[in-house]
C-alpha positions in Angstrom: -12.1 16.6 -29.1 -11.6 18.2 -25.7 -9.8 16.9 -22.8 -11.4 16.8 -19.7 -10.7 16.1 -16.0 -13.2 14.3 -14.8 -11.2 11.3 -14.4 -8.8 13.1 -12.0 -8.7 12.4 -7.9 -10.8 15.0 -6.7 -7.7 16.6 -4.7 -5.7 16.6 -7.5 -5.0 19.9 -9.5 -4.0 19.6 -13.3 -0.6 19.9 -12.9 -0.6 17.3 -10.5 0.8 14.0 -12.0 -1.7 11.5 -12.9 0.8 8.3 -14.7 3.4 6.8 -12.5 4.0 4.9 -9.7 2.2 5.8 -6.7 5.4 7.0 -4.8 7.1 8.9 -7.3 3.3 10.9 -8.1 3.4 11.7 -3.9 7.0 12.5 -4.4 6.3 14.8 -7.2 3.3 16.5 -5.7 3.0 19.9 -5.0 1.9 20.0 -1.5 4.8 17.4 -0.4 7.6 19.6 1.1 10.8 18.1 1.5 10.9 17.0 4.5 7.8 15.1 3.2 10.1 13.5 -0.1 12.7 12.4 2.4 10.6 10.9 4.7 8.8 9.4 1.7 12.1 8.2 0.6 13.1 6.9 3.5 10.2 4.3 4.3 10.2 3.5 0.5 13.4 1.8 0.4 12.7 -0.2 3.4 9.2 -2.0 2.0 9.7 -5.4 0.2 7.5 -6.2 -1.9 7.3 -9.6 -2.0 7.5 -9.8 1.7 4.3 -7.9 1.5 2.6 -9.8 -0.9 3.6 -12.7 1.5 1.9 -11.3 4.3 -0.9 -10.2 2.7 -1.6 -13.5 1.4 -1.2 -15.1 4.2 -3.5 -13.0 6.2 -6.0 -13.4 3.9 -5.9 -17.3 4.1 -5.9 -16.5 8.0 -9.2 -14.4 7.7 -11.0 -16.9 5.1 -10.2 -20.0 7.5 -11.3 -18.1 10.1 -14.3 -16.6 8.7 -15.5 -20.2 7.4 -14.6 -22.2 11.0 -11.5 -23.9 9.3 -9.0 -22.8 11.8 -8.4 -23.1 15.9 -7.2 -19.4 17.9 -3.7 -21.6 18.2 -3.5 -21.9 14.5 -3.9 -18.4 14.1 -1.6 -17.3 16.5 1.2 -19.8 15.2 0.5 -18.5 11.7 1.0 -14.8 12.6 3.8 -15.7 14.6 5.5 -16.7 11.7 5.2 -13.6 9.4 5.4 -11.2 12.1 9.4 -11.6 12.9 
């Protein structure tokens, strides 16, 4: 049976790493330089996940209640307040 690469990004070449997590495929790219893997690097190590799971989670209960009428402007703002420090 032959491989194909139809299930490949349409940017990406066949050398191009596929498996992974998303940073270290960037990181191993062929068009990132290095100036590119350090900066990549650099803002890697200062995300935390769970804080952005947090967030994200919390926005999204921001967006629902507003969406459905469940929630005053004040609300909102105290709510963002919070996750925003």
């Amino acid at each position: 049976m032959r491989q194909t690469t139809d299930h490949l990004h349409p940017l990406a070449s066949p050398e191009t790493p596929t498996t992974g997590h998303p940073h270290r495929r960037a990181d191993q790219h062929e068009a990132v330089t290095g100036e590119d893997q350090a900066i990549l690097a650099d803002t890697y190590s200062t995300i935390k996940p769970a804080a952005v799971r947090r967030q994200i989670q919390a926005l999204t209960t921001e967006l629902i209640a507003l969406a459905t009428g469940k929630n005053t402007h004040e609300e909102s703002l105290a709510g963002r307040r919070r996750w925003c420090r």
